[in-house]
C-alpha positions as CSV (number, residue, x, y, z in Angstrom):
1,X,-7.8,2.7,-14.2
2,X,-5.7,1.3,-17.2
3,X,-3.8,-2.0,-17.4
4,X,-1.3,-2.1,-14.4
5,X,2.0,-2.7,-16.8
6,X,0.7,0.8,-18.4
7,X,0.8,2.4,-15.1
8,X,4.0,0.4,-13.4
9,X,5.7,2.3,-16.9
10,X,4.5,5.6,-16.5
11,X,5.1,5.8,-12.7
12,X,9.0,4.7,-13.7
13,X,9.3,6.9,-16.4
14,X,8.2,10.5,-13.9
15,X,10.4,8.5,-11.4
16,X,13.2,9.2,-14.0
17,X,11.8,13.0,-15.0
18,X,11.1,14.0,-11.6
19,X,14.7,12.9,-9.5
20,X,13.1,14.2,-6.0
21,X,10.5,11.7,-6.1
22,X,10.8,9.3,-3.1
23,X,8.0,7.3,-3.7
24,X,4.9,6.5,-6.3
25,X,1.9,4.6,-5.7
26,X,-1.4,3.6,-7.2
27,X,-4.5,2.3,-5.6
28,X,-8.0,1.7,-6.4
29,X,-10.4,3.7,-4.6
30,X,-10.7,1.6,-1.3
31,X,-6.5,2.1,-1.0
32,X,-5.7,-1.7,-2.3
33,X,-2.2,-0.9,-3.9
34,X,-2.0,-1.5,-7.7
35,X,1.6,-0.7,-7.8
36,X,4.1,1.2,-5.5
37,X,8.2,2.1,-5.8
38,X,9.8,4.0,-3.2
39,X,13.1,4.7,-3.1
40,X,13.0,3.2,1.2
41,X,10.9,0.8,2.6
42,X,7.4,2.4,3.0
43,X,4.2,0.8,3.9
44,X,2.4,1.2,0.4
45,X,-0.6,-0.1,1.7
46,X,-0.8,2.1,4.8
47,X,-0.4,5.3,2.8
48,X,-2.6,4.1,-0.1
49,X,-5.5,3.9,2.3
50,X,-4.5,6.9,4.4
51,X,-4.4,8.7,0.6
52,X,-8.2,6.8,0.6
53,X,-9.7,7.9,3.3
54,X,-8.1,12.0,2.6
55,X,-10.2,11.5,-0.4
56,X,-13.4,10.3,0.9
57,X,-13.4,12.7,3.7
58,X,-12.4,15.4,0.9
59,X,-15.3,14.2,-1.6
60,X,-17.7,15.0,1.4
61,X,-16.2,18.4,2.1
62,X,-16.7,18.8,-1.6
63,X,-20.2,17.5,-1.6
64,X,-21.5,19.2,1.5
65,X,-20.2,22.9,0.1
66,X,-21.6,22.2,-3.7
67,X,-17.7,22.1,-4.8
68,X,-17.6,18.8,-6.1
69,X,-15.4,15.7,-5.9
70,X,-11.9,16.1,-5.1
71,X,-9.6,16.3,-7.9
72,X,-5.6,16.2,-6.6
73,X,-4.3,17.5,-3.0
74,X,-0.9,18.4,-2.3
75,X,0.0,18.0,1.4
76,X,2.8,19.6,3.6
77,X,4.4,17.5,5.8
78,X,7.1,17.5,8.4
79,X,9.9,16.3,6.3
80,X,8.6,16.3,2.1
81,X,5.1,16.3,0.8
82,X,2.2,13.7,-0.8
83,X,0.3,14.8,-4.1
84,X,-2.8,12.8,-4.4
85,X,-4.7,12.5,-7.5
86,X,-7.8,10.9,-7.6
87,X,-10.3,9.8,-10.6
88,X,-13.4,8.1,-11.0
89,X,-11.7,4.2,-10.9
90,X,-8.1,5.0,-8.6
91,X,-5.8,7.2,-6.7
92,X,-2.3,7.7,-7.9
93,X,0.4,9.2,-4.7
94,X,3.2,10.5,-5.1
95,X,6.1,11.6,-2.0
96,X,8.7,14.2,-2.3
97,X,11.3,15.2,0.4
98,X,11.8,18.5,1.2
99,X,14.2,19.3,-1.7
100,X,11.0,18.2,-4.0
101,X,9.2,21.2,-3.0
102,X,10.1,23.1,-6.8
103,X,9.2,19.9,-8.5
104,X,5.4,19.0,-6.8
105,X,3.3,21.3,-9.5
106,X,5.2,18.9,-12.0
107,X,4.8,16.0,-10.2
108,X,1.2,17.2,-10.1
109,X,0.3,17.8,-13.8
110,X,2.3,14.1,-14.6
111,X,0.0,12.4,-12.2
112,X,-3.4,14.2,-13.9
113,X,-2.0,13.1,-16.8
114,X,-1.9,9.5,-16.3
115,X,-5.3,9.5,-14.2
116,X,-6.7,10.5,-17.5
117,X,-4.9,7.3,-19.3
């Protein structure tokens, strides 16, 4: 994954083009937190490794039905949503509240974008 400064900036910046976002993080593979903003106090280092082990368990899914690696995940939840993107070096999360729900294939194609930085 690129420099952290490059990824604190881009993670700001969809936090000002996506409004619904509650919450951005980036980890490395094993869920050690690289850089997190949420808008309440979360436990960035529980959901980054929660968001870790979804995408190992995923990659073996993927592996034991010839599909591949996991590429991003968007999850339903109770009260908003997590869309997880994962590359080759990190994992980049980000959390939406229920009124995100319009704004996660956005969310989506922002945080592909910056996985590919």
């Amino acid at each position: 994954m690129v420099d952290k400064k490059v990824i604190e900036n881009k993670l700001a910046e969809l936090f000002d083009i996506v409004p619904e976002t509650e919450g951005l993080i980036a980890s490395d593979l094993e869920g050690k937190v690289i850089v997190g903003q949420t808008i309440t106090d979360m436990d960035h280092s529980g959901i980054a490794k929660k968001c870790s082990a979804i995408m190992k368990e995923s990659n073996e899914l993927g592996n034991n039905t010839g599909k591949g690696a996991l590429k991003s995940a968007t999850i339903e939840l109770e009260n908003g949503y997590a869309v997880i993107v994962g590359s080759n070096t990190g994992i980049l999360i980000a959390l939406a509240g229920l009124d995100g729900k319009s704004s996660l294939s956005l969310l989506k194609r922002n945080l592909v974008s910056i996985s590919n930085l």
